[in-house]
C-alpha positions in Angstrom: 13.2 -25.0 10.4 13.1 -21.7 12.2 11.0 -20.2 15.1 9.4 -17.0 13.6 7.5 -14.3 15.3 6.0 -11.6 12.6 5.0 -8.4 14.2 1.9 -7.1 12.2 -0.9 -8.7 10.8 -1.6 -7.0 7.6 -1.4 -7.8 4.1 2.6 -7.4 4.6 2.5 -9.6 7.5 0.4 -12.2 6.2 1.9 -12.5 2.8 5.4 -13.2 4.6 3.7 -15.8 6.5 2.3 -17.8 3.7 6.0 -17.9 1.9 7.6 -19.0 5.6 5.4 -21.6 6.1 5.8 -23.0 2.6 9.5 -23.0 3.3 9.0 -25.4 6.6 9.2 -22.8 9.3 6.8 -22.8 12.6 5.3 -18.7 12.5 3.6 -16.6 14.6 1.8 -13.7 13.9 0.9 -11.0 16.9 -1.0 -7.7 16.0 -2.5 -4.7 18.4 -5.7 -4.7 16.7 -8.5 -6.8 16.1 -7.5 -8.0 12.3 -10.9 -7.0 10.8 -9.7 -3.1 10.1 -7.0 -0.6 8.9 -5.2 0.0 6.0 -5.2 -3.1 4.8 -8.9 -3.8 4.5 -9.7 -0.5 3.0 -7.7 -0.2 0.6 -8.6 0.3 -3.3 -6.9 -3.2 -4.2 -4.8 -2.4 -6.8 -2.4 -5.1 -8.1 -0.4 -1.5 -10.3 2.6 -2.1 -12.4 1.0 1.7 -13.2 2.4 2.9 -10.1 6.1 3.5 -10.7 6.2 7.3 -9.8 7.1 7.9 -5.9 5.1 9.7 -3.7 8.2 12.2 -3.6 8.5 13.2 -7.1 9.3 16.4 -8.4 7.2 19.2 -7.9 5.6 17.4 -4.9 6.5 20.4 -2.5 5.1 22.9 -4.3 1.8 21.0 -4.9 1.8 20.2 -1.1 2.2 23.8 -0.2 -0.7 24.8 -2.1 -2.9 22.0 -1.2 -2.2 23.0 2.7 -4.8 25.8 1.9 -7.3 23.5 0.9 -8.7 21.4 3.8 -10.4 19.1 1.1 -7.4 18.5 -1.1 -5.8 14.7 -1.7 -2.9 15.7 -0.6 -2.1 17.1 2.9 0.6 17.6 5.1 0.1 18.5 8.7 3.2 20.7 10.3 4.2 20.1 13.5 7.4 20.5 15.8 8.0 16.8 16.3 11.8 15.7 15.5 10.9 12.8 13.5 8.2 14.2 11.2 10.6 17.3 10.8 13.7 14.6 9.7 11.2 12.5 7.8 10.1 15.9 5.7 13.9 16.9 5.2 14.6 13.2 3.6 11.2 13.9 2.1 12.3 17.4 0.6 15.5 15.6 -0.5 14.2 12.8 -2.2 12.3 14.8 -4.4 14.2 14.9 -7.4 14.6 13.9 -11.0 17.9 11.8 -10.4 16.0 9.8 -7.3 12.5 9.2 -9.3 14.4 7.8 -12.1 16.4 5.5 -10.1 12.6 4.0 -8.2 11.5 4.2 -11.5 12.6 0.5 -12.5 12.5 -0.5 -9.2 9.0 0.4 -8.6 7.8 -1.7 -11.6 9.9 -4.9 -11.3 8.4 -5.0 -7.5 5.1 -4.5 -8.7 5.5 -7.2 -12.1 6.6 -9.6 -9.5 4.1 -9.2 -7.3 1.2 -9.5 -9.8 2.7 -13.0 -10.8 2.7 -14.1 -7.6 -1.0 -12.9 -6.8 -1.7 -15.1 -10.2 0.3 -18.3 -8.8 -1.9 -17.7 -5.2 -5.1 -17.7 -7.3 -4.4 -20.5 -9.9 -2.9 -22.8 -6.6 -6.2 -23.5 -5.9 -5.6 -23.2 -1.9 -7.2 -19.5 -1.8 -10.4 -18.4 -3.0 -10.6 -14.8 -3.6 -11.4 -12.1 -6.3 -8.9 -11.1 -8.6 -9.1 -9.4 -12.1 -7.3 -8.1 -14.7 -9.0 -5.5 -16.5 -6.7 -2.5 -16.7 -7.1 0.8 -14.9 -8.2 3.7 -16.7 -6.5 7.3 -15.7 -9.5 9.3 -16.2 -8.6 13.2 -17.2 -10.6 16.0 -17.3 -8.6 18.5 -18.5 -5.8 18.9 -21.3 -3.4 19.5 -18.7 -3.7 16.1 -16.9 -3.7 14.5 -20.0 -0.4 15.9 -21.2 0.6 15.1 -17.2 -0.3 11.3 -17.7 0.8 10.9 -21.2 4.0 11.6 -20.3 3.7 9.2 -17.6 2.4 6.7 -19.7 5.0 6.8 -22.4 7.6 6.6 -19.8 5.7 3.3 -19.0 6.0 2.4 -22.7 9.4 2.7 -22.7 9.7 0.1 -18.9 7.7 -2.5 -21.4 4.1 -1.7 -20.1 1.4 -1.6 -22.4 -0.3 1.8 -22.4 -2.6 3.6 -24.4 -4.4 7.0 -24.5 -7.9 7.3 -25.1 -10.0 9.6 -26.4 -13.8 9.8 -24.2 -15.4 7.8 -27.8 -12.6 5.0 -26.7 -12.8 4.7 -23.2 -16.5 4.0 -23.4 -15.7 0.9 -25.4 -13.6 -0.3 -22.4 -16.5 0.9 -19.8 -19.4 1.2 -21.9 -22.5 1.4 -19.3 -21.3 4.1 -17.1 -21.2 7.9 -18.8 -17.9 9.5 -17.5 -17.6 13.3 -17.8 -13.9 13.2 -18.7 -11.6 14.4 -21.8 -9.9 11.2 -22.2 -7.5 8.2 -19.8 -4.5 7.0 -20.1 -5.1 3.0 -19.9 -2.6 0.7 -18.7 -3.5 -3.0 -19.1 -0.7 -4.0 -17.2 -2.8 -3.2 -13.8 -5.3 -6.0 -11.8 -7.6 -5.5 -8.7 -8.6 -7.3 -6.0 -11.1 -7.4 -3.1 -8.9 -7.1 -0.1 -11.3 -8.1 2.9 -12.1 -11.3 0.6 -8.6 -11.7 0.1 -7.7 -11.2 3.9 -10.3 -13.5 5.3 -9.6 -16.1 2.8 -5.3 -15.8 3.3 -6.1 -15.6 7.6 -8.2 -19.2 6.9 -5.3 -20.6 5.0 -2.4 -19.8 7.4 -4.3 -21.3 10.3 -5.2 -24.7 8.8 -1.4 -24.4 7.7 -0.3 -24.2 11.6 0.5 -20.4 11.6 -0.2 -19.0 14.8 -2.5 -16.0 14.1 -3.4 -13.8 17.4 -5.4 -10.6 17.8 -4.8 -7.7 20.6 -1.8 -8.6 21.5 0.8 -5.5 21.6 4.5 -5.3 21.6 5.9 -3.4 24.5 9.1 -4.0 24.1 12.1 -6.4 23.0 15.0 -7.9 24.8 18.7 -7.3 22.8 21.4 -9.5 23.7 25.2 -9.7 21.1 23.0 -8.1 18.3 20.0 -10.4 18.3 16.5 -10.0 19.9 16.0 -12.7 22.8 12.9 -11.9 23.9 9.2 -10.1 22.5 7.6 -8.9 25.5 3.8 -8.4 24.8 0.7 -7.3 26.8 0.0 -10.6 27.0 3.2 -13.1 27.4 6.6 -13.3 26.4 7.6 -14.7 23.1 11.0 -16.4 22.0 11.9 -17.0 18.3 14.8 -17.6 16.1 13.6 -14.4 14.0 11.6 -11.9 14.2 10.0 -10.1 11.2 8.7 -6.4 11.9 5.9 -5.9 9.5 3.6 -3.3 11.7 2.7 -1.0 9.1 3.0 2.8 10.5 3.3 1.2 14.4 7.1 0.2 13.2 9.1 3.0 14.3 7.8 2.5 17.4 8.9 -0.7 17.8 12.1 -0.3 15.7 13.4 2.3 18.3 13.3 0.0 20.5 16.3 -2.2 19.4 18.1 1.6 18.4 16.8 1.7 14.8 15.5 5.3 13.8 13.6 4.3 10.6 12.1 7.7 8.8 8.2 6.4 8.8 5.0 8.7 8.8 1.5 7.5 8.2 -0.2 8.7 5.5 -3.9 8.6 6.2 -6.5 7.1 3.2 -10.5 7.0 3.5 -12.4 5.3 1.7 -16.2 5.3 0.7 -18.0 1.9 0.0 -21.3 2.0 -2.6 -23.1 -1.5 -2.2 -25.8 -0.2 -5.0 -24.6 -1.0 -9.0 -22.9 1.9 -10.0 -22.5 -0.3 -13.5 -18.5 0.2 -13.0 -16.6 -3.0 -14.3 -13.1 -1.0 -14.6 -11.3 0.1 -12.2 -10.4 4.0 -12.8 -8.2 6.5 -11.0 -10.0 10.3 -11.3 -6.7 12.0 -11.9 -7.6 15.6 -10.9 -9.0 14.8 -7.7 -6.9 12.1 -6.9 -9.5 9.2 -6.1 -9.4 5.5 -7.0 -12.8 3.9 -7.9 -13.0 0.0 -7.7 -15.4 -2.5 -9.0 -15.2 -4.9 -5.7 -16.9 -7.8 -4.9 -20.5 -6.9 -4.2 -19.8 -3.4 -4.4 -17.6 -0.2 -6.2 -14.9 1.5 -3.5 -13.6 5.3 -3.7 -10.8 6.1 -2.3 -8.8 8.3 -2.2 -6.1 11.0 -0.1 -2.9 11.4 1.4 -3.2 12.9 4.6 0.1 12.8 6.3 -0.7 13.9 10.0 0.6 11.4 12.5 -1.2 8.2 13.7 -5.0 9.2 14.5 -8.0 7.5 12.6 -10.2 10.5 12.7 -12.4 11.0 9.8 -12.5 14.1 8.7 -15.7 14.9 7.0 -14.0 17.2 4.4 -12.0 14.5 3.4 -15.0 12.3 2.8 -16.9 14.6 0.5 -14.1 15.5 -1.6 -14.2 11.8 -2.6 -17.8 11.8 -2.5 -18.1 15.0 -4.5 -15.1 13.7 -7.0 -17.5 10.8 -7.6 -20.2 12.9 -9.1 -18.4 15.0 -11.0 -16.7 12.4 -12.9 -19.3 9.8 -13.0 -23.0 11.0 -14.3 -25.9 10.1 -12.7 -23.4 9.0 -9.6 -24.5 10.4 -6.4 -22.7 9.2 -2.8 -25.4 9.6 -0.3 -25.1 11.0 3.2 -25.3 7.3 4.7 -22.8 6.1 2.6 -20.5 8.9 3.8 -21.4 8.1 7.4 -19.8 4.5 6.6 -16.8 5.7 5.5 -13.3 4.2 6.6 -9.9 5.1 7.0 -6.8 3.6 7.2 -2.8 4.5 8.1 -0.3 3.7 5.1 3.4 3.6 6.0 5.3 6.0 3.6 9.3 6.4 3.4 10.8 9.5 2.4 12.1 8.4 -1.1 8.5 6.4 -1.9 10.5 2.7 -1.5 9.8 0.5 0.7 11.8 -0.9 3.7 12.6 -4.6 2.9 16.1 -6.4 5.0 18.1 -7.1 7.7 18.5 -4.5 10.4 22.2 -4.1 11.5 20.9 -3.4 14.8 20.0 -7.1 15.4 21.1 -10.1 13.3 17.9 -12.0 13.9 15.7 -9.0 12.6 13.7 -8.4 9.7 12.1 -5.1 8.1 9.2 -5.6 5.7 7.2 -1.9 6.1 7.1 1.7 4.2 5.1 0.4 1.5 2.6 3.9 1.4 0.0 3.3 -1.1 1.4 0.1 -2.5 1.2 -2.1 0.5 -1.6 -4.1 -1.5 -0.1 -4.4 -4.5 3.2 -5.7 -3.1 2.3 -7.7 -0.6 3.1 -11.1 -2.6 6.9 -10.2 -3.8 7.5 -8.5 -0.2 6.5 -11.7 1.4 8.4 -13.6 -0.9 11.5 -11.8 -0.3 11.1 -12.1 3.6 11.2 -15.5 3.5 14.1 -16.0 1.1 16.3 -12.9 3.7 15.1 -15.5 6.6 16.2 -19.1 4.7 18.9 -17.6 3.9 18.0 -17.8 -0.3 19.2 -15.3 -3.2 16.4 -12.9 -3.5 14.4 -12.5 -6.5 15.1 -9.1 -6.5 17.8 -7.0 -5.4 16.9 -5.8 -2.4 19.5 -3.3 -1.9 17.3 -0.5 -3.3 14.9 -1.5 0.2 17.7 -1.6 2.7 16.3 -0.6 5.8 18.9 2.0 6.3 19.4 3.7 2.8 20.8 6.9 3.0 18.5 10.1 1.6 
C-alpha cells in the first residue's frame, strides 16, 4: 500500500481516487477551491465515443482567425505576448494536420469506449447513485453544409465501429418527438451517454470519504520539495504533506504546479459557460447545435446549454456575449424555446485544460519518479474521467495499462 497525495479535486482527481482506493492505497485529495464549482460541475456531461476529432484539426486556424472578429463566436482565441501561450499556439498551429488527427483518431475513441464501460460498471456496482443515460446525441444541422461536414464525420465513425446514422428532420422527430427543432437533419450517434455531473460529483465525493479518502477543500499548493528525482515534500497554505506519490490532476492550475518540479507542460484553459433551464423544455435527447457550436442536455431536474471555447488565460469572467450566443443559439434551433434574462444572469463558467494536439496528458513525469500527470483533457474531461482514473492507478501499482498510454506521455513531442 502506498501514501498518495492527488493534487485536484475534479472529476480527473476524483475518478483516480476511486481506482486507488480499490487497489488498497491510503489517498488524499487537496484542491484550491471550494469543490462545489468549475469545470467540472458545469459541464454538458457527455459520456462521447462521438468525440474523436481534436480540438486542433485541420482548418481550425483559419476558422479561429475569422471567428476573432466575432466577440459572440464558439470559438475564440485571445492574443497576447506571453511565452507560453505563444509556444502553446505554435504546437497548436503544428498539430493541426491531417497526419496528427488521424493518428488521435483511434485513440480518442478507444479512451472514450473505455470510459463509458467503466461509467456502466460505477453505475451497475450499486455503491453510487447517480444519473446516467444512454440515449444517443443528435448532431443537429441547419444547413447542407454542416450536414455534408458531419456526414463525413460520421462515416468516418462508421468505419472506427460506431453506430451512426443521418437523419432527415421527419426522422429525428421520431427520436425527440415533443420538442419542434428548426434543423435540416442530425447526424445520430448511439454510441454517446450523459450524465448529471453535480449528481455524479456529490454522489462520488460521499463514496471516497466513507472509503477513507481524505477529501480537503482550500487548501493550495505552493510549492514542492525535489530530492534524487522524487518529490519529498507538498508544501500547502495550510501544512506540509509527505507521500509515496503524488498524482497532479489540477485541471488548467497544472502548469503551474508542474514548473515547479522543471516540467514545462503546453496547457491553456479553454473557457466554457453554461446556461441552466430548470422549466421542461420537453428535451429527452441530448443534442449538439452544430452551427453554433452548443451542447443541450436533458439533466436531472433540468436541460443545460453549453457551449464555447474561449481560450484567454485563467479568468472566470462571464462575458455576456458569450452567454447570449448560447442563449440565442437555443431559440433558433429549438421553437417555442426562449432563455430568459434571469436564466442568463445564472449562467456559469468553467476552465478546461486543452493540449496542443487535443490528447490528454496521462504518465510518469521524468522530472520526478514518484510523479504522476493526469490533465489536458479540454472538453472531454467528463467523459474520460473513468478510464483516466483507471489508468492512474494501474501507472501507480505498478499494473499493464489498459490502454497504451504512450499516445498521453506527458512530454510528447509536437
Amino acid at each position: 500500500m502506498k501514501s498518495i497525495t492527488i493534487i485536484g479535486g475534479g472529476i480527473i482527481g476524483l475518478c483516480s481516487a476511486y481506482y486507488l482506493q480499490r487497489e488498497g492505497h491510503q489517498v488524499t485529495i487537496i484542491d484550491a477551491s471550494d469543490l462545489t464549482g468549475g469545470a467540472s460541475f458545469v459541464n454538458a456531461g457527455y459520456i462521447s465515443p462521438s468525440h474523436f476529432i481534436p480540438l486542433s484539426a485541420p482548418g481550425i486556424i483559419s476558422k479561429g482567425i475569422k471567428w476573432m472578429m466575432d466577440p459572440s463566436s464558439p470559438f475564440y482565441v485571445k492574443p497576447r505576448l506571453d511565452p507560453e501561450f505563444l509556444r502553446w499556439a505554435w504546437y497548436f498551429k503544428r498539430s493541426a494536420n491531417t497526419k496528427k488527427v488521424e493518428q488521435a483518431i483511434p485513440v480518442l475513441k478507444d479512451i472514450n469506449l473505455l470510459s463509458r464501460e467503466l461509467f456502466e460498471e460505477m453505475k451497475e456496482s450499486k455503491d453510487l447513485h447517480f444519473h446516467y443515460e444512454r440515449k444517443g446525441l443528435l448532431m443537429c444541422y441547419k444547413t447542407e453544409k454542416a450536414g455534408e461536414e458531419e456526414w463525413e464525420v460520421g462515416q468516418r465513425g462508421i468505419k472506427e465501429g460506431l453506430y451512426v446514422h443521418q437523419l432527415n428532420s421527419k426522422e429525428v422527430r421520431t427520436i425527440e418527438p415533443n420538442v419542434k427543432l428548426n434543423i435540416k437533419g442530425a447526424v445520430y450517434y448511439e454510441s454517446d451517454a450523459h450524465m448529471t455531473p453535480g449528481v455524479f460529483m456529490k454522489e462520488m465525493m460521499r463514496y471516497l470519504k466513507s472509503n477513507g479518502v481524505d477529501i480537503c477543500s482550500n487548501e493550495r499548493v505552493e510549492d514542492l520539495k525535489v530530492s534524487n528525482r522524487e518529490i519529498t515534500k507538498i508544501i500547502t497554505n495550510k501544512r506540509s504533506i509527505f507521500s509515496d506519490e503524488v498524482i497532479l490532476a489540477a485541471g488548467s492550475w497544472s502548469p503551474l504546479i508542474s514548473r515547479k518540479v522543471g516540467l514545462r507542460m503546453p496547457l491553456q484553459a479553454g473557457k466554457g459557460y453554461r446556461i441552466n433551464v430548470f422549466r421542461d423544455t420537453k428535451i429527452t435527447v441530448p443534442a449538439i447545435l452544430c452551427e453554433a457550436k452548443v451542447a443541450v442536455t436533458p439533466m436531472k431536474g433540468f436541460t443545460r446549454f453549453a457551449g464555447t471555447m474561449e481560450i484567454g488565460g485563467i479568468n472566470h469572467e462571464i462575458r455576456p456575449n458569450r452567454v447570449n450566443a448560447i442563449a440565442n443559439a437555443a431559440s433558433n434551433y429549438y421553437h417555442d424555446l426562449h432563455i430568459n434574462e434571469d436564466e442568463k444572469k445564472e449562467a456559469q463558467c468553467g476552465l478546461r485544460p486543452c493540449t496542443p494536439d487535443g490528447l490528454p496528458y496521462i504518465g510518469k513525469s521524468s522530472k520526478c519518479k514518484n510523479l504522476t500527470i493526469a490533465t489536458g483533457h479540454a472538453m472531454l474531461g467528463w467523459s474520460l474521467g473513468p478510464a483516466t482514473g483507471k489508468m492512474v492507478s494501474e501507472i501507480v501499482s505498478e499494473k499493464k495499462t489498459t490502454l497504451d498510454i504512450e499516445p498521453f506521455h506527458p512530454e510528447r513531442r509536437f
